[in-house]
KOLBA-971520 format. One record per residue (C-alpha): x negated, y negated, z. Coordinates in pm, whole numbers, padded with zeros to 5 digits, always signed. Layout:
XYZ/...
//
This chain:
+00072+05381-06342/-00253+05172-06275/-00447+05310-05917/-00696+05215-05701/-00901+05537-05846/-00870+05411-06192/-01000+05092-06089/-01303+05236-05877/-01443+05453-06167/-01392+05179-06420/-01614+04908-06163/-01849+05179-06123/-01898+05236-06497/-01919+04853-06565/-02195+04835-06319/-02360+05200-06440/-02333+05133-06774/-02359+05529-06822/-02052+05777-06846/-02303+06048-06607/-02412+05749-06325/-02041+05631-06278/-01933+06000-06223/-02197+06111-05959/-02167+05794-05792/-01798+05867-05780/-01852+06168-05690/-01670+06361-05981/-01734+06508-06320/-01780+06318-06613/-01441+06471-06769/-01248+06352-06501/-01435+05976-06473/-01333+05954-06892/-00980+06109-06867/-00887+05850-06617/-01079+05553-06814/-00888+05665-07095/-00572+05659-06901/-00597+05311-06771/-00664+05185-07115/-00330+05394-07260/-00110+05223-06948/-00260+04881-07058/-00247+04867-07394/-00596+04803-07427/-00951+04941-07483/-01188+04875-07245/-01491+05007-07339/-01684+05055-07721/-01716+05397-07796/-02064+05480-07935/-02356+05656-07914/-02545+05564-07618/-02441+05310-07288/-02062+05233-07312/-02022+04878-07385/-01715+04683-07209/-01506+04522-07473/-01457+04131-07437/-01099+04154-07258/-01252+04487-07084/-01523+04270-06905/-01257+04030-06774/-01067+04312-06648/-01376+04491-06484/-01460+04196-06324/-01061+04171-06185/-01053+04523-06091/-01400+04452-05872/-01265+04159-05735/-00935+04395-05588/-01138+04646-05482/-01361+04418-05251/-01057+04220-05162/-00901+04594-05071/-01237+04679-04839/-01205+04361-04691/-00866+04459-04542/-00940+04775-04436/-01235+04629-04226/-00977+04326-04107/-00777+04667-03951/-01072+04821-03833/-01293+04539-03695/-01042+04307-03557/-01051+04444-03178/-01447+04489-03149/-01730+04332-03250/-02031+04494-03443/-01820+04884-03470/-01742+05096-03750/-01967+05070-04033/-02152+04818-04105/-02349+04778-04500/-02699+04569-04446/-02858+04413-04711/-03238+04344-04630/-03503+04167-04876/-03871+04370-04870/-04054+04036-04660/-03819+04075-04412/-03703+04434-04335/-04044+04565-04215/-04070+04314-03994/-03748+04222-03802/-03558+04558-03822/-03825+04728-03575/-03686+04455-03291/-03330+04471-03432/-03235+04805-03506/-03307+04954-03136/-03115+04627-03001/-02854+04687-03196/-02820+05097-03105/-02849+04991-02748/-02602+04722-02710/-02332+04862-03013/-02352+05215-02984/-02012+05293-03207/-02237+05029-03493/-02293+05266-03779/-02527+05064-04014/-02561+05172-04412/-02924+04944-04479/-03043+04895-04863/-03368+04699-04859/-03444+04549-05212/-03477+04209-05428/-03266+03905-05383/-03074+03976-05742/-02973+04301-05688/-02842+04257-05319/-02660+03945-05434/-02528+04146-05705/-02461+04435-05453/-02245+04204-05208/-02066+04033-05513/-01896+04351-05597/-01823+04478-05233/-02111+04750-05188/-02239+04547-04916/-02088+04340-04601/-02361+04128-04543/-02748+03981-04611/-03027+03903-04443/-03248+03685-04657/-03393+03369-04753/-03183+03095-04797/-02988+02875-04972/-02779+03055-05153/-02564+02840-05407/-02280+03061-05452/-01913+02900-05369/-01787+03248-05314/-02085+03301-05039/-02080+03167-04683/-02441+03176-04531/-02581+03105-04114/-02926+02973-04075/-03083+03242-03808/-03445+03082-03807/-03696+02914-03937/-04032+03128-04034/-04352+02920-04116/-04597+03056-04356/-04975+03063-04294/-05288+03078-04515/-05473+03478-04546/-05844+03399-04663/-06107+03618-04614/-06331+03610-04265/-06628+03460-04454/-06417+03154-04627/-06575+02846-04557/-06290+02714-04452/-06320+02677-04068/-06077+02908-03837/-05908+02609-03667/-05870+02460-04030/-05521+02264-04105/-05514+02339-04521/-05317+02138-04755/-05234+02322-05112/-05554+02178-05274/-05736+02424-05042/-05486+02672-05205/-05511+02581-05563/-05908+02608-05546/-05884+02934-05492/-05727+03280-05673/-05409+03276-05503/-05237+03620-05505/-04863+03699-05502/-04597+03953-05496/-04472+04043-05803/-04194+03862-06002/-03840+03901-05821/-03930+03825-05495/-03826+03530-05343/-04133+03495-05116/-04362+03455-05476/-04147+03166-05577/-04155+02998-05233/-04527+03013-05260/-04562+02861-05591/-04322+02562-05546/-04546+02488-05227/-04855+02492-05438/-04739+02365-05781/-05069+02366-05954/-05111+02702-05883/-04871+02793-06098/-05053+02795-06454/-05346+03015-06258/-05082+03299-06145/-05075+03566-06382/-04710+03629-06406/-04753+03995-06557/-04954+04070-06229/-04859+04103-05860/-04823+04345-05566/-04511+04493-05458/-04575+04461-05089/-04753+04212-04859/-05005+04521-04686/-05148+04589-05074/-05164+04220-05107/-05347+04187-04737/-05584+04442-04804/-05669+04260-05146/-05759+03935-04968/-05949+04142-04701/-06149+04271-04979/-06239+03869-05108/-06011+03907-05447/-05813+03575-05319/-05574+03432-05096/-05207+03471-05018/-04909+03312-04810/-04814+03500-04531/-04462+03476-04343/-04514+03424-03973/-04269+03708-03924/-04515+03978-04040/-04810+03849-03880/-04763+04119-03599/-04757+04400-03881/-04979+04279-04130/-05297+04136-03941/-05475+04416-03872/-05795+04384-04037/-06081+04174-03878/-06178+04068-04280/-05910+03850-04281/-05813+03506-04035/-05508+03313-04073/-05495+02945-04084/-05260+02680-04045/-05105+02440-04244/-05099+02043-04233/-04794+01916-04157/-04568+01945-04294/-04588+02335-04263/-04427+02510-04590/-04178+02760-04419/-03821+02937-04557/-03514+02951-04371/-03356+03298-04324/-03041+03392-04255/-02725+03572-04313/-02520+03584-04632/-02165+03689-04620/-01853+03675-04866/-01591+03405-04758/-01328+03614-04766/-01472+03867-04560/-01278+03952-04204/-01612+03986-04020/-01720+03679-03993/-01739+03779-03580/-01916+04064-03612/-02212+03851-03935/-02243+03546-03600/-02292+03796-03370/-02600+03947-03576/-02752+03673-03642/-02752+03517-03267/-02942+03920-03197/-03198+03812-03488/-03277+03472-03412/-03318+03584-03031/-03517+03867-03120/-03778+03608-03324/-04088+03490-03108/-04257+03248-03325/-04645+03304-03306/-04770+03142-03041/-05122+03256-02941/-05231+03595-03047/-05101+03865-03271/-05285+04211-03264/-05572+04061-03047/-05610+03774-03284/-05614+03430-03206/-05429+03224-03415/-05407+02843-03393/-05022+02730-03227/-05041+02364-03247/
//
């Protein structure tokens, strides 16, 4: 007889790729994760996996089944939290996806909000790259994203929360002047210096400052926007900085912001859900707490004056 354990240990080793991984993240031994593998393939008929030395590899009819079996279980968790949820917004558990450009900066104003105002809010947080939290929410580990949008995914619903403008980092002796409006030819004159590759925030740089691109070395980058700050304090280049983290990451006098001409390159975050999710509630009611919570830059930020206009 098929079960919902059987189907949780074979998602888990089509993800993990590894007989070990599936079982701890299962939580059993690796016996017990093959016996019922092997079980499931007896009661249909079928093998789902290659046996061979090495990383288990899902058999052609095995990775349509995997991808069923993930498809029930998410459609399973989704009912459970239709139960749960139905009678009270933002309760129970709640599993955050956050990209790296954004958690450092928002959660600080959310988090406390949210403790406050939801107290029986229990929130699981995973802060990585677009890919893998995509990828995370696909297969049910997640309830929900906050991220850069769009997202072209059928499957995905999405809420715009608000709009966050970049600005220009140059060092405090660039000859640009401090109430400077740049253009990306002020950009692609100079050593322009990105996060690494997988973040969303390098490619919104680049396709504002196309020639750029050929300069970039794409083996090279920074994994967070304070190692990158601290670069262009120290004159190696420049860099695109959300508004968002202004308040975080300006706090050395070597570097001044400047604003762009108009039109001002800028992303648009929000929330990413699944459609069929039952919390679509509780995903509106975060993301009217975020956008609130957002002050745009508007004069200063850590004693800094900053242009507004």
């Amino acid at each position: 007889m098929l079960t919902m354990r059987q189907l949780r240990y074979l998602d888990a080793l089509a993800r993990c790729q590894h007989f070990g991984r599936a079982a701890k993240e299962c939580a059993v031994s690796q016996p017990a994760l093959s016996m019922q593998i092997r079980e499931l393939e007896e009661f249909l008929g079928i093998e789902l996996f290659e046996r061979r030395p090495g990383a288990p590899v899902l058999t052609e009819v095995g990775i349509e089944i995997a991808q069923r079996a993930g498809a029930i279980l998410s459609a399973t968790r989704d009912l459970v939290d239709l139960a749960h949820h139905r009678t009270k917004v933002l309760s129970g558990t709640l599993r955050l996806g956050v990209i790296p450009t954004l958690a450092p900066y928002l959660l600080p104003h959310v988090l406390p909000r949210l403790q406050h105002e939801h107290p029986d809010l229990l929130l699981d947080l995973l802060e990585t790259q677009t890919k893998i939290l995509l990828a995370e929410l696909a297969h049910g580990a997640l309830d929900v994203l906050l991220m850069a949008l769009p997202v072209d995914t059928p499957e995905l619903e999405t809420l715009h929360v608000l709009t966050d403008r970049f600005l220009l980092a140059v060092p405090v002796d660039d000859p640009l002047p401090d109430n400077a409006r740049v253009t990306p030819s002020d950009v692609e004159v100079r050593k322009l210096i990105l996060l690494e590759e997988g973040h969303c925030l390098r490619d919104q740089a680049l396709d504002y400052c196309t020639k750029a691109r050929s300069r970039v070395n794409a083996s090279l980058g920074a994994t967070s926007l304070a190692t990158i700050m601290e670069m262009v304090a120290c004159g190696y280049g420049v860099t695109l900085v959300p508004e968002v983290a202004i308040d975080v990451e300006l706090r050395d006098h070597r570097v001044k912001l400047l604003r762009f001409a108009e039109p001002q390159p800028s992303r648009s975050v929000g929330l990413v859900w699944r459609r069929t999710s039952p919390r679509k509630l509780d995903f509106i009611s975060l993301g009217k707490m975020v956008g609130a919570l957002h002050a745009p830059v508007t004069s200063v930020a850590r004693g800094r004056q900053i242009s507004t206009a």
